[in-house]
C-alpha positions as CSV (number, residue, x, y, z in Angstrom):
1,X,0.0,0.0,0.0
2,X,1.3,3.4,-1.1
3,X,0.0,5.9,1.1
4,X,3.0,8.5,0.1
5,X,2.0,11.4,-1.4
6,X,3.9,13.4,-3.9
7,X,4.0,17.3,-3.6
8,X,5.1,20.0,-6.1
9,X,7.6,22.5,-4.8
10,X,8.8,25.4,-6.7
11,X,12.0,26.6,-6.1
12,X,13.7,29.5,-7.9
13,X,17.8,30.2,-8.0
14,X,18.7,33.6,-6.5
15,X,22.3,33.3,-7.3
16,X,24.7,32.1,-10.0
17,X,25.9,29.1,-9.7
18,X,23.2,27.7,-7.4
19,X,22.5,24.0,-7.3
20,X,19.4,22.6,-6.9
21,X,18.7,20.0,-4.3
22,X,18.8,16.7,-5.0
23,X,18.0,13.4,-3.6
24,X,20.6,10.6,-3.0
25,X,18.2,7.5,-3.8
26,X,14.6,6.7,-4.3
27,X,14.0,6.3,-0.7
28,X,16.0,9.4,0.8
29,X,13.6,11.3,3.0
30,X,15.7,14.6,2.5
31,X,17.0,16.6,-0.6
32,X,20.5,17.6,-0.2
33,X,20.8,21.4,-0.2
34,X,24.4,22.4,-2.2
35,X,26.6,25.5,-0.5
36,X,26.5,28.5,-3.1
37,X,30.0,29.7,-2.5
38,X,32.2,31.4,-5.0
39,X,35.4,29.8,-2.9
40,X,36.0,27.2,0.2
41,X,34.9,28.6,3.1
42,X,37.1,27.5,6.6
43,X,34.7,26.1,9.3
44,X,36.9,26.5,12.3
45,X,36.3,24.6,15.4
46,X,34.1,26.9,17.6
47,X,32.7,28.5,14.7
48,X,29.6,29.7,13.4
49,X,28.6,30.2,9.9
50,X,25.7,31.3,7.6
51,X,26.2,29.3,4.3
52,X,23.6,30.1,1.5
53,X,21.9,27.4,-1.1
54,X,21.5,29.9,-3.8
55,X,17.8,29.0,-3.8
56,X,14.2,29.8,-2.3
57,X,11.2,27.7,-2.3
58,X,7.6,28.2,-1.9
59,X,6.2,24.9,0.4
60,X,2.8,24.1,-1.1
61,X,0.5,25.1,1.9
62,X,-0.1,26.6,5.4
63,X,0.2,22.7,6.2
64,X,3.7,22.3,5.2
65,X,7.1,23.0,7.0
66,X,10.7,22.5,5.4
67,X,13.1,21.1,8.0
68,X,16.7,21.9,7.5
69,X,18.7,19.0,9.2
70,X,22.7,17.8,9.3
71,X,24.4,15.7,6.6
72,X,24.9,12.5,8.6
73,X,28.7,12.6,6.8
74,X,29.4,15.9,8.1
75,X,27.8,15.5,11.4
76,X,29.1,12.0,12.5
77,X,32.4,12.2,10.8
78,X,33.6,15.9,11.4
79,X,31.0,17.4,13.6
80,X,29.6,19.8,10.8
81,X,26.0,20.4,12.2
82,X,23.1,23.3,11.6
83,X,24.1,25.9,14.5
84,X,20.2,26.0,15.7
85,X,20.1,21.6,15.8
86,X,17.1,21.9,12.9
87,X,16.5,25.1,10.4
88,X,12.4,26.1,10.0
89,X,11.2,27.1,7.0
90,X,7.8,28.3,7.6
91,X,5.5,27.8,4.4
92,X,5.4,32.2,4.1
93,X,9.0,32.4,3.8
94,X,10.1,32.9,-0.1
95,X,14.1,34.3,0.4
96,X,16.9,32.5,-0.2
97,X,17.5,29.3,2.3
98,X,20.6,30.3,4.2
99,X,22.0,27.4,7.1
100,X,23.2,28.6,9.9
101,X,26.2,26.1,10.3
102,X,28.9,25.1,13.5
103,X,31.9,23.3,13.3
104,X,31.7,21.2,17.2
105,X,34.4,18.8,15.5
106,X,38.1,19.2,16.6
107,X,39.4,20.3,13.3
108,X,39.0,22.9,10.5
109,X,36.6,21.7,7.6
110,X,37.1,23.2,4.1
111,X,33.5,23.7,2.7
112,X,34.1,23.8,-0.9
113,X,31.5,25.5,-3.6
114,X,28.8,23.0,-4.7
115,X,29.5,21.0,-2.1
116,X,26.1,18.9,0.1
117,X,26.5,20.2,3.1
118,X,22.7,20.0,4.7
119,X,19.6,18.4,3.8
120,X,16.0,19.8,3.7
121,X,13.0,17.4,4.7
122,X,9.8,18.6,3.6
123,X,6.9,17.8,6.1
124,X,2.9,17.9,7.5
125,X,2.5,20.5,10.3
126,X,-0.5,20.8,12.5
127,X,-1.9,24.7,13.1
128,X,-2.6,24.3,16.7
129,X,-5.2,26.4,19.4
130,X,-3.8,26.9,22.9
131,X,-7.1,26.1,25.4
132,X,-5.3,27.3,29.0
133,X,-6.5,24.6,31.9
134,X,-5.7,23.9,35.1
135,X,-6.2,20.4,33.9
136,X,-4.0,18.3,31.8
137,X,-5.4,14.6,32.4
138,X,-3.7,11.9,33.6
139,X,-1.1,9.4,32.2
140,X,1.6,6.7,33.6
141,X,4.4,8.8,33.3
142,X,2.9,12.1,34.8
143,X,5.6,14.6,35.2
144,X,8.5,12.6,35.2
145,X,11.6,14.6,34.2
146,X,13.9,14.6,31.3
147,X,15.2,10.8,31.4
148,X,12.9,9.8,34.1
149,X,12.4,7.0,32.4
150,X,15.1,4.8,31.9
151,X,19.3,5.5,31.6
């Protein structure tokens, strides 16, 4: 059963030389987002950058949210992560997608132009009402704390 729905994006290049995303196999959940850089940029250790993609989209409805998350590579290998865990494109936004990016590895990585350096995940997003109680129910867990339950 294929429940999967497919969804048209537009997406429009705001600079020269911008790539547009691209997913790695038939199954990959995320499109790879490319940096738009006219040379290598140095990601120090410590540091904090804004790398742009070159493009914008426009998310197909109020009901849709991009989510900008780490290239496993970079992340596990030289600790190349977005600087804010996951990036939020909110389904209004139509400028350029710029990652904020942090180097938390031990080394200086050489981000070189055209290079996959993040991947966008497009997904369904619930418009929610608050309703303020003084009653939330009941459940096993009540408040238990962060890692209240288990290691």
């Amino acid at each position: 059963m294929n429940t999967a729905e497919t969804v048209e994006i537009k997406i429009k290049r705001m600079r020269k030389g911008a790539v547009l995303p691209t997913r790695g196999s038939a199954g990959a959940a995320g499109l790879d987002l490319y940096a738009c850089l006219e040379k290598p940029v140095a990601l120090s250790p410590g540091g904090l950058y804004r790398i742009p993609t070159g493009i914008a989209v426009a998310l197909p409805n109020r009901n849709t949210v991009g989510l900008i998350f780490a290239r496993s590579g970079l992340g596990v290998k030289h600790g190349i992560a977005p600087s804010n865990a996951v990036g939020v494109i909110d389904s209004d936004y139509r400028g350029e997608l710029v990652v904020g990016l942090c180097n938390n590895g031990q080394e200086t990585y050489m981000l070189s132009p055209g290079e996959r350096f993040a991947q966008l995940v497009v997904m369904p997003v619930f418009h929610t009402e608050l309703t303020e109680t003084d009653d939330l129910g009941e459940t096993e867990r009540g408040a238990g704390g962060f890692g209240s339950t288990g290691r």
